[in-house]
N, C-alpha and C positions, 0 to 999 in steps of 0.2 A: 795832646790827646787826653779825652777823661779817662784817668783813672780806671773807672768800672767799664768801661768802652775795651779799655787794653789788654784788662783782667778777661773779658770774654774774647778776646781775640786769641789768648794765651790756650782760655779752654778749649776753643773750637779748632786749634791746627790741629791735631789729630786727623777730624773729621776730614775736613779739605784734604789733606795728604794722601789719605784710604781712599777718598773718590778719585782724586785723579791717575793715584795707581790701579784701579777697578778692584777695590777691595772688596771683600762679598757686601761686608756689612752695607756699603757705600753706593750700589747696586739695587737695593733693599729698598730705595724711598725713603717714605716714611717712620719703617717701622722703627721700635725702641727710641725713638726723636716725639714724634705725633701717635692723636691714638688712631690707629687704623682699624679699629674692632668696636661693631658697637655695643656689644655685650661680653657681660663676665661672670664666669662660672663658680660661684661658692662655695667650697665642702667644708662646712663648718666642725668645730668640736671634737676635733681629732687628736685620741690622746698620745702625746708623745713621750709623755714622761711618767712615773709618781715618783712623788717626794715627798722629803719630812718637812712641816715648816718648824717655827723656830718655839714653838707651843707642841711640840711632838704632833703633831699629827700629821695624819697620812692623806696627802692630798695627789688628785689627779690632773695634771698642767694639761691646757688644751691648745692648738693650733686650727685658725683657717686659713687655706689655700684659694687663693686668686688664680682666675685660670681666663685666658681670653676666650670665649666661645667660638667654637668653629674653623680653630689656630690647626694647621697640620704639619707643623716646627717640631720637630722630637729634641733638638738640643740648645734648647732656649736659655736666654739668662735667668738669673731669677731674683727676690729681692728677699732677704726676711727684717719684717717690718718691729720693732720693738717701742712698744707704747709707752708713755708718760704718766704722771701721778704722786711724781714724788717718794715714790715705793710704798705710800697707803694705799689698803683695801678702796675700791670708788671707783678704778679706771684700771680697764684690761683691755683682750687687742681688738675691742669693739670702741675703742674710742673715737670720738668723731674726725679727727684727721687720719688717724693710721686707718681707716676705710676709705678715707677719700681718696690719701695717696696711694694703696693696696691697689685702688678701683682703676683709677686713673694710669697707671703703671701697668695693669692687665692688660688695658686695653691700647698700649702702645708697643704690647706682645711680648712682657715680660712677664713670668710667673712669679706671686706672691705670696708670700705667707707672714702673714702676724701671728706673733706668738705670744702666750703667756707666760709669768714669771713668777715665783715665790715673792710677797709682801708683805710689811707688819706693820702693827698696830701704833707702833712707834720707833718706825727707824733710825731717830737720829742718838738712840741710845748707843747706836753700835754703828755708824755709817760703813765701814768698811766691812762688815761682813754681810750687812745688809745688801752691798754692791756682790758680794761675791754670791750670796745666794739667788742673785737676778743673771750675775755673768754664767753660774754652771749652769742654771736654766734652757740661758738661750743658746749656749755654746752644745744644750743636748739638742734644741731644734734643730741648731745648725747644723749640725750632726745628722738626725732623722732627714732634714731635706737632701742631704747628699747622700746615702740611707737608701732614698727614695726616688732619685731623683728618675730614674728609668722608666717609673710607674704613673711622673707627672711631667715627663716629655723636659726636664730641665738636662743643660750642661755642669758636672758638677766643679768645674775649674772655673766656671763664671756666675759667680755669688757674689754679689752687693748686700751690705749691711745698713739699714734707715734706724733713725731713732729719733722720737723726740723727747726733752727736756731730760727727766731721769732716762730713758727711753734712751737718748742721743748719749750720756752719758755711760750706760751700759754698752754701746755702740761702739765708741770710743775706744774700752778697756778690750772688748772684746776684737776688735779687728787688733790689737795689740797680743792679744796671746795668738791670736791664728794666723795671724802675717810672719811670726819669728824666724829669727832663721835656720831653724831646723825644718821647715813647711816647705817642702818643694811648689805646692800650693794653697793659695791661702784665699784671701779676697778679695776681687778685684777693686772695690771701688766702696766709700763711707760716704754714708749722706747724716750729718750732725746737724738737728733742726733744734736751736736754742737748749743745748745739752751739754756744752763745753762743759767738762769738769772741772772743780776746784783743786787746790794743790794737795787736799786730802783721798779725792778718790782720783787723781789722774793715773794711769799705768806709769808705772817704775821707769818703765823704757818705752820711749817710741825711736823706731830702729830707722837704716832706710829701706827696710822692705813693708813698712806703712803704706796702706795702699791710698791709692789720690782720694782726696777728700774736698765736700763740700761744704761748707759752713754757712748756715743760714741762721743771722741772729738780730732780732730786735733792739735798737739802740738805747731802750730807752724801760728795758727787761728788771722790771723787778724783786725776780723769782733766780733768775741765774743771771749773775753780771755778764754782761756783753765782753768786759772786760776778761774775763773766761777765754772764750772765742779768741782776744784779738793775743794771749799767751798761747794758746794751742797751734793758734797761722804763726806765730811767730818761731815754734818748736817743729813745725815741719818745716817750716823755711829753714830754719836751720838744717834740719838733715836730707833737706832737697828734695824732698816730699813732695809731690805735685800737687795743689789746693788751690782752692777758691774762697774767698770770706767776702759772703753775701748780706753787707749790712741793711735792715731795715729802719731806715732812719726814726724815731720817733715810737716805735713798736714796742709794745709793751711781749708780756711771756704769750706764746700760743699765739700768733696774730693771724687770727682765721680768717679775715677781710683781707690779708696779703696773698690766697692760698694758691689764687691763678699765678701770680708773682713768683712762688715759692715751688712749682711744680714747675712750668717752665722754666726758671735756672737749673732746678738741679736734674730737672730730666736731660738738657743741654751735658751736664757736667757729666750726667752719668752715662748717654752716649760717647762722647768724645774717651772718655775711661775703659768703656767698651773696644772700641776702635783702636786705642793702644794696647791693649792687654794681651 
């Protein structure tokens, strides 16, 4: 059997098991699997945070909320979306995939939010603190959405973390401090889109209460060695970590032409995570 055939066999028992017990989710059709909504509701520029950046000043982080129109779910999953760029000024959570996946994700009846993060003018003077001032960022969204969640029809025990490149990297570190085991709850499920961290900024510890992860990464990347990816599936295999590593053969960093490719895997991975949780 191939390989990648086996790998999605592995993801999808969940599913089948929930349907044939009549699990709610499984009952549900489409939703959280396909989009069943054809529009999506945007509250843009919402401040969740101020902070100091790394030049003293006082800046205000902003968040948008993806919301399916017309949804009458009060405790829905939700996603927060963490965008790419390297940690330079240029690219915030209006970048062009973390809207698409944000969009795409709303409207298969999950709530979204992309957020922004503290960036400099030159991170690689200090990478690690550079990381830490993008993780306490997002770890305050994370924070506000659950905060919030009453006010945006989410459940706050079913939080998925997206990220791409530095994005996936922040993603990473952070489902690592909120999965510990002191967290009675944490989060359910990682979507790592070409963001594997290196042996500089990966977390200290990945435990086994990491939550199931999907790794989607370009073979042929760049900007972040795929070779990243294939040491991080290799460190939750070790500690029994439930994962997925979604090679794109040939793919360079960002591979926007894969993006139907890359939204049906991990929407797959991140139902079935669903359905276990």
């Amino acid at each position: 059997m191939n390989r990648r055939v086996l790998d999605l066999l592995i993801v999808l028992l969940p599913f089948f098991v929930a349907a044939a017990s009549g699990g709610a989710l499984g009952q549900e059709g489409s939703r959280y699997r396909s989009p069943v909504f054809n529009d999506v509701e945007r509250k843009e520029n919402i401040v969740f945070r101020t902070a100091t950046t790394r030049s003293g000043i006082s800046v205000d982080l902003r968040l948008d909320v993806y919301l399916p129109a017309g949804d009458n779910e009060r405790a829905r999953p939700a996603i927060l979306w963490i965008h790419g760029g390297g940690f330079r000024p240029g690219n915030d959570k209006t970048q062009t995939y973390i809207v698409r996946m944000a969009t795409e994700f709303a409207r298969r009846g999950y709530v979204c939010v992309s957020t922004d993060y503290r960036v400099r003018e030159r991170p690689d003077e200090d990478r690690k603190a550079t990381l830490q001032d993008a993780l306490d960022d997002c770890r305050a969204a994370l924070a506000w959405l659950r905060e919030n969640s009453q006010a945006y029809g989410v459940n706050p025990a079913r939080i998925a973390i997206g990220g791409g490149s530095a994005g996936g990297m922040v993603a990473v570190n952070l489902a690592s401090v909120e999965n510990d085991a002191a967290r009675k709850s944490g989060v359910f499920a990682l979507m790592d889109l070409w963001g594997s961290p290196n042996s500089l900024l990966m977390p200290d510890e990945i435990g086994t209460r990491f939550p199931p992860t999907v790794i989607v990464h370009g073979t042929a990347d760049q900007s972040v060695a795929f070779g990243q990816s294939e040491q991080l599936a290799a460190r939750l295999k070790e500690k029994g970590v439930r994962h997925l590593l979604h090679p794109i053969p040939g793919a360079a960093h960002t591979p926007m032409e894969h993006m139907d490719e890359i939204i049906d895997v991990t929407a797959k991975f991140l139902y079935s995570a669903l359905v276990a949780a």
